[in-house]
MDTraj code that builds the backbone (N, CA, C; nanometers):
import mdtraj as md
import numpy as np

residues = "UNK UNK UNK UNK UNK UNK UNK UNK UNK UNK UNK UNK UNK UNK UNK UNK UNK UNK UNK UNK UNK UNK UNK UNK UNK UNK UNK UNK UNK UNK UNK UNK UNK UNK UNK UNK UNK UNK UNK UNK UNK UNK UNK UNK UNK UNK UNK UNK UNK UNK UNK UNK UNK UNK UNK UNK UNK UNK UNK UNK UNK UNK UNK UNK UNK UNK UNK UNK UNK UNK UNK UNK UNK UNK UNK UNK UNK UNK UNK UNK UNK UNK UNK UNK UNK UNK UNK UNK UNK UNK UNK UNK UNK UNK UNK UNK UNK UNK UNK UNK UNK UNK UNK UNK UNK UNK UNK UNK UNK UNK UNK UNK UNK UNK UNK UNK UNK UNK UNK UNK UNK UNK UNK UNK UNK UNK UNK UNK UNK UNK UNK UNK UNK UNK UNK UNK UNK UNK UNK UNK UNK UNK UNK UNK UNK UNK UNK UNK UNK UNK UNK".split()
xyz = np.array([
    [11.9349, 10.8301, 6.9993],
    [11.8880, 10.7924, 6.8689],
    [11.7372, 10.8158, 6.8647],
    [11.7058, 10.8582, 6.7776],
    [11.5774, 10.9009, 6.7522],
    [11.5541, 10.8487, 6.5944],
    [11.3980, 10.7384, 6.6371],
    [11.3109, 10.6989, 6.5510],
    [11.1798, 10.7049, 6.5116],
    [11.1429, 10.7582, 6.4250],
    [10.9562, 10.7576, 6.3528],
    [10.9320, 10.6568, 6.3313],
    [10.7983, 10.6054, 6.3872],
    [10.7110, 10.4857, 6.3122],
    [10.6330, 10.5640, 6.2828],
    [10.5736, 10.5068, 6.1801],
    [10.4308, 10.5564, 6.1274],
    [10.3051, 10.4862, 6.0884],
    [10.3378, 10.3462, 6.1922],
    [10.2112, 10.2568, 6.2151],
    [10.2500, 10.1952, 6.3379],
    [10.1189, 10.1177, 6.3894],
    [10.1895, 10.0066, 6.4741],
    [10.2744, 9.9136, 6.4283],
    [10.2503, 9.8546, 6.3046],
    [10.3323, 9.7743, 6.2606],
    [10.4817, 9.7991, 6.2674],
    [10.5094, 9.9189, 6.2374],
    [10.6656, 9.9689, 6.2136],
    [10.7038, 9.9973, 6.3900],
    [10.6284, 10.0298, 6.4278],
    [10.6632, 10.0284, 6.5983],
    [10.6860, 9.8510, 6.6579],
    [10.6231, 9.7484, 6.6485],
    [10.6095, 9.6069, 6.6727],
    [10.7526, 9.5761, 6.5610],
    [10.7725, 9.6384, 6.4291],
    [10.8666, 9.5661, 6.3831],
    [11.0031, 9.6444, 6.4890],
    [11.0368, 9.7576, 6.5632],
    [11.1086, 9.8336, 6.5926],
    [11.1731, 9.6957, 6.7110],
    [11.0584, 9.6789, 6.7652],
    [11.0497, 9.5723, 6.8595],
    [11.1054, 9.4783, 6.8153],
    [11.0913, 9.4128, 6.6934],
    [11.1514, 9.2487, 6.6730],
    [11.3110, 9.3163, 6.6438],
    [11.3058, 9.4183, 6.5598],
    [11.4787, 9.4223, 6.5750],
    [11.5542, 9.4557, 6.7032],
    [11.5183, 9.5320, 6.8095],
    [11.5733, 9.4820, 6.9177],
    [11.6090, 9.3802, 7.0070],
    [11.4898, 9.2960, 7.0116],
    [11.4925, 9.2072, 7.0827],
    [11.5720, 9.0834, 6.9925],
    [11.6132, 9.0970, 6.9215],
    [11.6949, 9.0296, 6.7977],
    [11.8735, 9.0578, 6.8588],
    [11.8723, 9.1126, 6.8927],
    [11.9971, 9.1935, 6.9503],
    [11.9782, 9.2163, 7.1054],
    [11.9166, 9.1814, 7.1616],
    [11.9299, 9.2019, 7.3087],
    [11.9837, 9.0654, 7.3736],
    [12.0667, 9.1332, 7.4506],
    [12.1492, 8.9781, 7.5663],
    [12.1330, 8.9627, 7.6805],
    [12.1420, 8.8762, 7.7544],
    [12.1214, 8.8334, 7.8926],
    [12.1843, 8.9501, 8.0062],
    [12.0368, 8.9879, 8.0495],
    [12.0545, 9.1151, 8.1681],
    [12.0668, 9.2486, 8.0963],
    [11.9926, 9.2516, 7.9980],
    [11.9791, 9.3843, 7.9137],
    [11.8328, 9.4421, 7.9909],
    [11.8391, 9.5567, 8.0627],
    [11.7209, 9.6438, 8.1028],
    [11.6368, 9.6934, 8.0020],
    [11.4813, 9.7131, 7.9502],
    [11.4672, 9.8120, 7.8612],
    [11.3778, 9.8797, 7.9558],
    [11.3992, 9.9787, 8.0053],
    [11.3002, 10.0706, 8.0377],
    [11.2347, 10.1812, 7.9750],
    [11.0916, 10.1827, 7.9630],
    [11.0045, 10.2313, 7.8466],
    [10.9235, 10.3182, 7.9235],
    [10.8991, 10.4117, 7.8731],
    [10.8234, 10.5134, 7.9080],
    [10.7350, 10.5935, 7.7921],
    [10.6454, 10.6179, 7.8462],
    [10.5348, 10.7158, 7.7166],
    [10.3955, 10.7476, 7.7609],
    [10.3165, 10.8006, 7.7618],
    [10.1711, 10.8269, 7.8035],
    [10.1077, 10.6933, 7.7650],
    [9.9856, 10.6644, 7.8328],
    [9.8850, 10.5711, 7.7597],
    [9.8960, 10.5788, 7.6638],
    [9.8725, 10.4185, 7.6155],
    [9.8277, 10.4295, 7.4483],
    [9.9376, 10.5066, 7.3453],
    [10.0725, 10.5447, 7.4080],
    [10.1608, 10.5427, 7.3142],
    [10.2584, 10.4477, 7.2563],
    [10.2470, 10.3088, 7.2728],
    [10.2547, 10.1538, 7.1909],
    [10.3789, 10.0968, 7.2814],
    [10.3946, 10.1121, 7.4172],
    [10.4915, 10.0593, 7.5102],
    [10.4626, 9.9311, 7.4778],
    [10.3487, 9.8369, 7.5278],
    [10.2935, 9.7365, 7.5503],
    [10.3252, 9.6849, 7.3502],
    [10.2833, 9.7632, 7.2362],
    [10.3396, 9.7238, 7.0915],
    [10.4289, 9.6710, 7.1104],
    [10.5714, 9.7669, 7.1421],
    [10.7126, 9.7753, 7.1136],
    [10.7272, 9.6079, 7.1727],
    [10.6788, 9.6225, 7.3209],
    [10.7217, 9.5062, 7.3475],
    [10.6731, 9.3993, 7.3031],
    [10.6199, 9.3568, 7.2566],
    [10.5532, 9.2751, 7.1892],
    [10.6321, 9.2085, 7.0755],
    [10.6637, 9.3452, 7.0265],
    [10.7833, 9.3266, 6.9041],
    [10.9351, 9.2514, 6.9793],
    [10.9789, 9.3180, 7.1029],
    [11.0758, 9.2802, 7.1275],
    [11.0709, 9.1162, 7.1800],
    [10.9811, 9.1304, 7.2079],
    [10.9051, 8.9237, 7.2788],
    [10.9509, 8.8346, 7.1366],
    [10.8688, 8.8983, 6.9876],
    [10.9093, 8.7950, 6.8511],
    [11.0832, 8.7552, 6.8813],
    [11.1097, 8.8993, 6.8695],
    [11.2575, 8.9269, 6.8611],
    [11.3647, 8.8178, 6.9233],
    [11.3002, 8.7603, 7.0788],
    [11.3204, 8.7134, 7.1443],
    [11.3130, 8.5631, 7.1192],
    [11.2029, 8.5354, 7.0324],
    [11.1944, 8.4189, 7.0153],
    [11.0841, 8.3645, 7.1129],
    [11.0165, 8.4359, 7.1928],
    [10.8980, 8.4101, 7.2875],
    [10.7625, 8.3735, 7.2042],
    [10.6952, 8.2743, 7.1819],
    [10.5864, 8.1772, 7.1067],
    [10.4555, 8.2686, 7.1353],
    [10.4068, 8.2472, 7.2607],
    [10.3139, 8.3236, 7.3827],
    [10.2843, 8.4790, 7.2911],
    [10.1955, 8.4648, 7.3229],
    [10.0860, 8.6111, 7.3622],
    [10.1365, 8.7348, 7.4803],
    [10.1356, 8.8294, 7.3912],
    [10.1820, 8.8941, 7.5041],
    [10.0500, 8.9725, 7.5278],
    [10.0989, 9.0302, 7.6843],
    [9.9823, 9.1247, 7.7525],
    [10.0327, 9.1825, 7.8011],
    [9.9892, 9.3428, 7.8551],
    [10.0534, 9.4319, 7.9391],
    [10.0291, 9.3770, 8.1098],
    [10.1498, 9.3120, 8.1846],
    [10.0910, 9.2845, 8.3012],
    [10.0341, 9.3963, 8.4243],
    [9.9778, 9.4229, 8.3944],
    [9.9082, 9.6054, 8.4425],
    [9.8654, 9.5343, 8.5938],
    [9.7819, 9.4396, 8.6637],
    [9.7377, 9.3870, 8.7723],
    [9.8235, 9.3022, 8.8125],
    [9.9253, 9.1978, 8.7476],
    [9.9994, 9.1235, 8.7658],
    [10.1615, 9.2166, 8.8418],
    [10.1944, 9.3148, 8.7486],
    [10.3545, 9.3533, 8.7988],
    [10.4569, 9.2795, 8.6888],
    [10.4237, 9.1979, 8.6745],
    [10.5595, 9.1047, 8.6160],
    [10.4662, 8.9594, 8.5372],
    [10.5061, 8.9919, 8.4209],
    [10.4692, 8.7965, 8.3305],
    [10.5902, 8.8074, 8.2652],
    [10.6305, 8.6501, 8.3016],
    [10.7386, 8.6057, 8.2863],
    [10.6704, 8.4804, 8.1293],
    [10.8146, 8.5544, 8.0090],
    [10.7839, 8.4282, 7.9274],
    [10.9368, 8.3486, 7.8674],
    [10.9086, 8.2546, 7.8105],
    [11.0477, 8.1779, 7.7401],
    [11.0236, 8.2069, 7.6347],
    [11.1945, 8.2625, 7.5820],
    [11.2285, 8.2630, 7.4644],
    [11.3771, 8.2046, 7.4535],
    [11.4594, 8.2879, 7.3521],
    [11.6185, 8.2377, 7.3225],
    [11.6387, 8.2684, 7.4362],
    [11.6069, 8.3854, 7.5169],
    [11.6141, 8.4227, 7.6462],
    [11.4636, 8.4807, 7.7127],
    [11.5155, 8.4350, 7.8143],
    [11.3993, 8.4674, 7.9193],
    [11.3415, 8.6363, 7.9212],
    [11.2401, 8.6360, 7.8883],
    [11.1677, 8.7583, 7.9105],
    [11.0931, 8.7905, 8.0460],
    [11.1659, 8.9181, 8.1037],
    [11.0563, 8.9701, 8.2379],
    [10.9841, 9.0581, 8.1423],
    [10.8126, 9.0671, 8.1703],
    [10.7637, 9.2242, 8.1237],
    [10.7217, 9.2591, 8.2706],
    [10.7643, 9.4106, 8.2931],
    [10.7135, 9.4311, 8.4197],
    [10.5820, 9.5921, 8.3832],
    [10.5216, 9.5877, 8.4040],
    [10.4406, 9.7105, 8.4228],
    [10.4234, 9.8021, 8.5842],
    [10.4872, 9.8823, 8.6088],
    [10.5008, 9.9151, 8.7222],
    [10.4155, 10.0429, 8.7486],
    [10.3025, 10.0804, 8.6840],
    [10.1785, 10.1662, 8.6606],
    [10.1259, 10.2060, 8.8073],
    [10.1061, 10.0771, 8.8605],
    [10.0140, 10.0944, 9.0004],
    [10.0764, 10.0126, 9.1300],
    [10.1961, 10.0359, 9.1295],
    [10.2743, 10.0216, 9.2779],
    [10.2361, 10.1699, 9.3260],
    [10.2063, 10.1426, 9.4401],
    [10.2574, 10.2585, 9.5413],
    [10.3398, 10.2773, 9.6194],
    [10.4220, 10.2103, 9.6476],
    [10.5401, 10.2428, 9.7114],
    [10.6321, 10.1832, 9.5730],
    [10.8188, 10.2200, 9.5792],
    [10.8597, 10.1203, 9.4874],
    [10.9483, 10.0113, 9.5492],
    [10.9232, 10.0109, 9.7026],
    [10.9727, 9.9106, 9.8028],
    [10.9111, 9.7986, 9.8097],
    [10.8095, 9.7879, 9.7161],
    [10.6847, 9.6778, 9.6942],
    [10.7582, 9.6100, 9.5697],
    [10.8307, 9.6443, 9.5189],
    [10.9084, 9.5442, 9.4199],
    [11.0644, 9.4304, 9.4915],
    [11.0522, 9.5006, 9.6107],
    [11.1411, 9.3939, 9.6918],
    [11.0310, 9.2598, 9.7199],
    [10.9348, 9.2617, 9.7193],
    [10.8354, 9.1766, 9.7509],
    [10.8250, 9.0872, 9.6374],
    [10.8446, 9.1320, 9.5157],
    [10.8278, 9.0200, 9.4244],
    [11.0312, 8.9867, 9.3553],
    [11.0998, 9.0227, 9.4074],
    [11.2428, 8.9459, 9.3686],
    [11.2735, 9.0667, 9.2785],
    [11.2520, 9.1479, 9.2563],
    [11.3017, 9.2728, 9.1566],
    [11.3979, 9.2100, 9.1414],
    [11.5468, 9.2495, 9.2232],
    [11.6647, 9.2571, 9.1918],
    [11.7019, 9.0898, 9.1192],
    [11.6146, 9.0051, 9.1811],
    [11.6427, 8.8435, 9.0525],
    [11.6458, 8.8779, 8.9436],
    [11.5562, 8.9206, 8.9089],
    [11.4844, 8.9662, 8.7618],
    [11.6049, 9.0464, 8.6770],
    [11.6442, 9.1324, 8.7080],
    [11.6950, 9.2424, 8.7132],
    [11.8747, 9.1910, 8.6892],
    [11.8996, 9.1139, 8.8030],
    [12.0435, 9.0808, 8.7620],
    [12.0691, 8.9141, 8.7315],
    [11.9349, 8.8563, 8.6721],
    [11.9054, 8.7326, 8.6222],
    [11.9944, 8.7218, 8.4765],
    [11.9822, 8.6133, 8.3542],
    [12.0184, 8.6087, 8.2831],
    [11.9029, 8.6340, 8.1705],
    [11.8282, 8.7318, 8.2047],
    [11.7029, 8.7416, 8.1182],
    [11.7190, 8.8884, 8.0620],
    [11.6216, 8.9260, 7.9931],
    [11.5847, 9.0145, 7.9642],
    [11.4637, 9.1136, 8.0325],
    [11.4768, 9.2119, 8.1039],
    [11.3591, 9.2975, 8.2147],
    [11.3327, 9.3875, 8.0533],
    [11.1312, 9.4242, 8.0552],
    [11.1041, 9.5279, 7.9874],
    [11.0414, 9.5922, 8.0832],
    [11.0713, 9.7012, 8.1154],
    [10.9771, 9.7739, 8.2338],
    [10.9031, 9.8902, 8.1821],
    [10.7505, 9.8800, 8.2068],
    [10.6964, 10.0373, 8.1399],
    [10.6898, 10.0455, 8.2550],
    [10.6394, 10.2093, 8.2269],
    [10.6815, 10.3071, 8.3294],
    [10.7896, 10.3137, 8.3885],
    [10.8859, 10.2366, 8.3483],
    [11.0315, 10.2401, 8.4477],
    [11.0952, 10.3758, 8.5597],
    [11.0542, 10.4883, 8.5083],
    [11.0617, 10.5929, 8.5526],
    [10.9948, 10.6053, 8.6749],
    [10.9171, 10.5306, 8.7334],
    [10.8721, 10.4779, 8.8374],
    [10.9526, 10.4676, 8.9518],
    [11.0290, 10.3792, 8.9007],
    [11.1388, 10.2890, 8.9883],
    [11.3032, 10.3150, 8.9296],
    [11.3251, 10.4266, 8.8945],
    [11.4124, 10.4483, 8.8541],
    [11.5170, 10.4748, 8.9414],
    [11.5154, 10.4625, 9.0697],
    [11.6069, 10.4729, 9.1730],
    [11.6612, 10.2870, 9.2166],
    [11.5680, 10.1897, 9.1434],
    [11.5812, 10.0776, 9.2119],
    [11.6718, 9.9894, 9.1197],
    [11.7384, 10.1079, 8.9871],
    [11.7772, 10.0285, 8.8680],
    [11.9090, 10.0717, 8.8187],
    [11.9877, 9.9822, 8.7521],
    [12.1720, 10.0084, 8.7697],
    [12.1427, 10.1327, 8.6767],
    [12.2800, 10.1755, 8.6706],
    [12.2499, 10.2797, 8.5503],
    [12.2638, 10.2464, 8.4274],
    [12.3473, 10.1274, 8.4035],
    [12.3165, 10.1515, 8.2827],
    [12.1930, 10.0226, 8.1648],
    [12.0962, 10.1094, 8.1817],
    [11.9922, 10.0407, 8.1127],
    [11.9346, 10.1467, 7.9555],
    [11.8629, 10.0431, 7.9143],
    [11.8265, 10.1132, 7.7497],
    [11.7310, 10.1680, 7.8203],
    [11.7436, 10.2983, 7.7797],
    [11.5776, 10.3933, 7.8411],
    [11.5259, 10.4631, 7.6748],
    [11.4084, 10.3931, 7.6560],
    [11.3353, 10.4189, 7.5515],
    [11.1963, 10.5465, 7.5736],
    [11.1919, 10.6141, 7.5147],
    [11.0540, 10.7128, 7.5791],
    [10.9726, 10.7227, 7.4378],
    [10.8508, 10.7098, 7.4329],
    [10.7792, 10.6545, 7.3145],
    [10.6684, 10.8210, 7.3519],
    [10.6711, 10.8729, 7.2308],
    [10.5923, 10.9844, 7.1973],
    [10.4759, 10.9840, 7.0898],
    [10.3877, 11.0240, 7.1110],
    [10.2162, 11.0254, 7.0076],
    [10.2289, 11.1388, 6.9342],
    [10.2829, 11.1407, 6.7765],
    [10.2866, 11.2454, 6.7097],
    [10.1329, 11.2719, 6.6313],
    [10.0984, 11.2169, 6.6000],
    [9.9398, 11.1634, 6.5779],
    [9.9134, 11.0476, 6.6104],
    [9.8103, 10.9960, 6.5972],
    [9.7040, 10.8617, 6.5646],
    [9.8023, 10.7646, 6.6018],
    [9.8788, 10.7654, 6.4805],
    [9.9725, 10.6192, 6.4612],
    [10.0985, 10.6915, 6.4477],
    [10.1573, 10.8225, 6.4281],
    [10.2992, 10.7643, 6.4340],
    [10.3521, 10.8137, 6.5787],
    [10.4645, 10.7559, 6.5809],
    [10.5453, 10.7848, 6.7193],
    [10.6610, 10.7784, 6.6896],
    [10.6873, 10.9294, 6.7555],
    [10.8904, 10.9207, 6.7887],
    [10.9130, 10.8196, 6.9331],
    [11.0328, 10.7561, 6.9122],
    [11.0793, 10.6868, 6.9724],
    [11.2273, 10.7407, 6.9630],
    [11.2851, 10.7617, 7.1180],
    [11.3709, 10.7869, 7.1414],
    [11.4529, 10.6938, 7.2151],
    [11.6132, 10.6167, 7.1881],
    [11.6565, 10.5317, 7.2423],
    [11.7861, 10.5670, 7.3230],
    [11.7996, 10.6138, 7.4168],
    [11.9657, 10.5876, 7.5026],
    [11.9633, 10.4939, 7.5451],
    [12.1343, 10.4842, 7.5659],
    [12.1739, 10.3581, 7.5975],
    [12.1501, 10.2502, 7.4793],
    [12.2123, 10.1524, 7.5300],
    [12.2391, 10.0152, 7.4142],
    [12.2949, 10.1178, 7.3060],
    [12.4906, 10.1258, 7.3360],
    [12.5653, 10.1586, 7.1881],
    [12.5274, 10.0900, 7.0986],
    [12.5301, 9.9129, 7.1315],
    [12.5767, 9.8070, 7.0635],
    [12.4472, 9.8118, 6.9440],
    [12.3531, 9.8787, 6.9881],
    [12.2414, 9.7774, 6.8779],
    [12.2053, 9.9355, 6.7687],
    [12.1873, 9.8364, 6.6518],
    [12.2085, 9.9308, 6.5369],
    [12.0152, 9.8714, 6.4916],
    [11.9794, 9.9848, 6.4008],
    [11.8676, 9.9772, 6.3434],
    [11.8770, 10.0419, 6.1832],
    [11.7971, 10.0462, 6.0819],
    [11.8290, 10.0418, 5.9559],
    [11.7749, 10.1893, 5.9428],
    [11.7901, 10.2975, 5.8547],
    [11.7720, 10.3846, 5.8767],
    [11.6129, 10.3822, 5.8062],
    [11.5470, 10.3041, 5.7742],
    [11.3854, 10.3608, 5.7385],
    [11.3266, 10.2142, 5.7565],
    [11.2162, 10.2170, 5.8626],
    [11.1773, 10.0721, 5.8824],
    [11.0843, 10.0871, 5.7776],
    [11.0361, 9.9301, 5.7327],
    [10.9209, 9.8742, 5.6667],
    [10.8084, 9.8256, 5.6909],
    [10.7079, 9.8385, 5.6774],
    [10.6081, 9.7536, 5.7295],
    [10.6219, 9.6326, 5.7670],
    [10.6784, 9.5359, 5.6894],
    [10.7743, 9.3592, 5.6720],
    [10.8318, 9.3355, 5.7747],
    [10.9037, 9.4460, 5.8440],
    [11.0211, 9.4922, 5.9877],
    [11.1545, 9.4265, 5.8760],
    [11.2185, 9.4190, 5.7796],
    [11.2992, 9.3734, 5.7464],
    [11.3459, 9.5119, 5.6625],
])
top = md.Topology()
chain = top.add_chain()
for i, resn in enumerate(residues, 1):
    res = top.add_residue(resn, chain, resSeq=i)
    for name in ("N", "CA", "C"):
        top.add_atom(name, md.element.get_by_symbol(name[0]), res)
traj = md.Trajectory(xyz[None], top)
């Protein structure tokens, strides 16, 4: 499935409708260059979630963990160097927990992850808009032209 935003806003709302629809032990693994709105999306998917909190890209951290309807992992996996360094912090808890994992860069660690996870890849068509491409997750449907509102 392939989607255009054409702001951040419509990318952050892309986010609340997923995470609106995501269930316990749903993977999203995200991928895109810098600064192509990974850290947005999720953000959106955190509302979605029902998570209160501020989100941040955990870029030095690896993993911030927040509460929502369900538990949110965000993992940023940017600056591991090995990906045997995620046995060190409980990966596989996370992972086959009753939460929700968002992993940027997932492509990283893509050997350490079941197969079947939502793999999202977020593209910079200009400035502000971005294709967003979604496999995986049959189940979740999106409206065919988002709004600024996300509704």
């Amino acid at each position: 499935m392939e989607i255009i935003t054409k702001s951040p806003e419509e990318t952050y709302n892309l986010g609340v409708r997923l995470g609106e629809q995501l269930m316990p032990g749903d993977i999203i693994v995200l991928n895109g260059d810098l600064g192509a709105g990974k850290t947005q999306l999720t953000k959106g998917i955190a509302e979605g979630l029902g998570v209160a909190d501020y989100i941040t890209s955990p870029t030095f951290t690896i993993v911030n963990e927040y509460e929502g309807r369900l538990p949110l992992y965000h993992f940023d996996v940017y600056r591991i160097e090995d990906i045997y360094e995620m046995n060190e912090i409980g990966f596989e808890e996370y992972l086959f927990g009753n939460g929700v994992c968002v992993i940027e860069w997932g492509d990283m660690v893509r050997e350490l992850l079941p197969y079947d996870v939502i793999d999202i890849y977020i593209s910079k068509v200009d400035e502000v808009t971005r294709r967003i491409d979604i496999k995986g997750g049959d189940r979740l449907t999106f409206g065919r032209e988002l709004k600024p509102d996300g509704r």
